[in-house]
C-alpha positions as a LaTeX table, in Angstrom:
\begin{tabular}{lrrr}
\hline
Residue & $x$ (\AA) & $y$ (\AA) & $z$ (\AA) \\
\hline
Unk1 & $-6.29$ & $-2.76$ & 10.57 \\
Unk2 & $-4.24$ & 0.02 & 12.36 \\
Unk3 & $-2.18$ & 2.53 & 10.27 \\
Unk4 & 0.83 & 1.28 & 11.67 \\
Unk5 & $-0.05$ & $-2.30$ & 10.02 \\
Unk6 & $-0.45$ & $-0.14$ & 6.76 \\
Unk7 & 2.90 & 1.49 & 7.00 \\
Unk8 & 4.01 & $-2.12$ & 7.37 \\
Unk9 & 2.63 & $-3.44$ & 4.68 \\
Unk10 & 3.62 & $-0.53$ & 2.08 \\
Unk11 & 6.81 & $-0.33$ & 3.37 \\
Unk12 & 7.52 & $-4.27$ & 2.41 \\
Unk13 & 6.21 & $-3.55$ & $-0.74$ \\
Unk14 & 8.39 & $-0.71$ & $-1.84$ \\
Unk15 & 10.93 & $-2.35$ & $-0.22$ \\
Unk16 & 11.91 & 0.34 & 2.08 \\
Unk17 & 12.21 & 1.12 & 5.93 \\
Unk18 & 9.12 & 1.78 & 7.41 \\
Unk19 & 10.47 & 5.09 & 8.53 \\
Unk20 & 10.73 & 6.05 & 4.88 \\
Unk21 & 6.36 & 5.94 & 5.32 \\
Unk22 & 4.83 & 9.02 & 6.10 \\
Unk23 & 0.84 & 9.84 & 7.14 \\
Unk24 & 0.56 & 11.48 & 4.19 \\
Unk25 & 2.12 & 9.38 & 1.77 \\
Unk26 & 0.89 & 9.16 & $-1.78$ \\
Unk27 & 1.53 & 7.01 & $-5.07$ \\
Unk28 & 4.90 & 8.53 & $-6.52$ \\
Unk29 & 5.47 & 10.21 & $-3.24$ \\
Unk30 & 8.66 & 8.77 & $-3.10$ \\
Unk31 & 10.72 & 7.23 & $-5.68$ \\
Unk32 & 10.33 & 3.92 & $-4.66$ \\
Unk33 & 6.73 & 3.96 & $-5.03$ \\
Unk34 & 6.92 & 3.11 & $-8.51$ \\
Unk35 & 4.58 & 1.13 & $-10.86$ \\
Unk36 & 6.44 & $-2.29$ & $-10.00$ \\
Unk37 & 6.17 & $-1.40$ & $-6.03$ \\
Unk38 & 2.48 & $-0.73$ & $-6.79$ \\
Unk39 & 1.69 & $-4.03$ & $-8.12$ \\
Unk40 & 3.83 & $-5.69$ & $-5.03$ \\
Unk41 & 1.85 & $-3.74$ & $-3.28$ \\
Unk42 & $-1.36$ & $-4.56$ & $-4.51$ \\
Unk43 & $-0.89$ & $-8.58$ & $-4.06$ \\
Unk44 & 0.17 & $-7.95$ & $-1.00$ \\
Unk45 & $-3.25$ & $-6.38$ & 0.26 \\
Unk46 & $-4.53$ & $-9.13$ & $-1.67$ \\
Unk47 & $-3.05$ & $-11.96$ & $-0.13$ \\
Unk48 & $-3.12$ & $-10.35$ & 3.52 \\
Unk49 & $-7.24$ & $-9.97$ & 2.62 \\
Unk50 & $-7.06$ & $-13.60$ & 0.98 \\
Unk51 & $-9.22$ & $-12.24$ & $-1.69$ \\
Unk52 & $-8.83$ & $-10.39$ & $-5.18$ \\
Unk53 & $-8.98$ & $-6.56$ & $-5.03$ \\
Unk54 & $-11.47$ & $-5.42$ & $-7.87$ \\
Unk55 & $-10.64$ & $-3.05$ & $-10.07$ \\
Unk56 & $-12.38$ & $-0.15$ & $-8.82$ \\
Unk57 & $-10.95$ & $-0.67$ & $-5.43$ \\
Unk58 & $-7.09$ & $-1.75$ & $-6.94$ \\
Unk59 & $-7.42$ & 2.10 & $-8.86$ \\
Unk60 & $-8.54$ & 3.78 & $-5.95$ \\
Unk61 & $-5.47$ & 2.97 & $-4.07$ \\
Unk62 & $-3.14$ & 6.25 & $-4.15$ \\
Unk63 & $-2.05$ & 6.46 & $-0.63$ \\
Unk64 & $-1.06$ & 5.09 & 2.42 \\
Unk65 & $-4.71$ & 6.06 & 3.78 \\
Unk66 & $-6.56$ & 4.26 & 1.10 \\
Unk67 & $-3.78$ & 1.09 & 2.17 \\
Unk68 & $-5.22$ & 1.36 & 5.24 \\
Unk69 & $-8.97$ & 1.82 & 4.36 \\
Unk70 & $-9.15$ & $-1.19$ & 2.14 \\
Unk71 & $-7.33$ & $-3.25$ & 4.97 \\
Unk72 & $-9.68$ & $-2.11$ & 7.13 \\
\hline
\end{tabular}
């Protein structure tokens, strides 16, 4: 999945424009990227991947990079 599909999707689940998502965008980054936002954001990778994220992989996600390596 493109970065550009990972903007998208973090975006959505902060709730914010996507022009608010930078390259290098990490957890707390931004105020919006709050505990709540993280767990939108989390069943959203889930239910794009249609599968449960495990728990090493769910803690691992800190930026919009790992967003887009665990989409990939």
């Amino acid at each position: 999945m493109s970065l550009i599909a990972a903007k998208t999707l973090l975006a959505e689940a902060l709730q914010v424009d996507v022009s608010l998502i930078e390259d290098d965008l990490m957890l707390g980054g931004i105020d919006e990227w709050d505990s709540l936002a993280h767990m939108r954001l989390l069943t959203a990778i889930e239910e794009k991947l249609g599968v449960p994220l495990d728990a090493e992989t769910a803690a691992g996600i800190e930026s919009l990079a790992d967003v887009a390596r665990v989409l990939a």
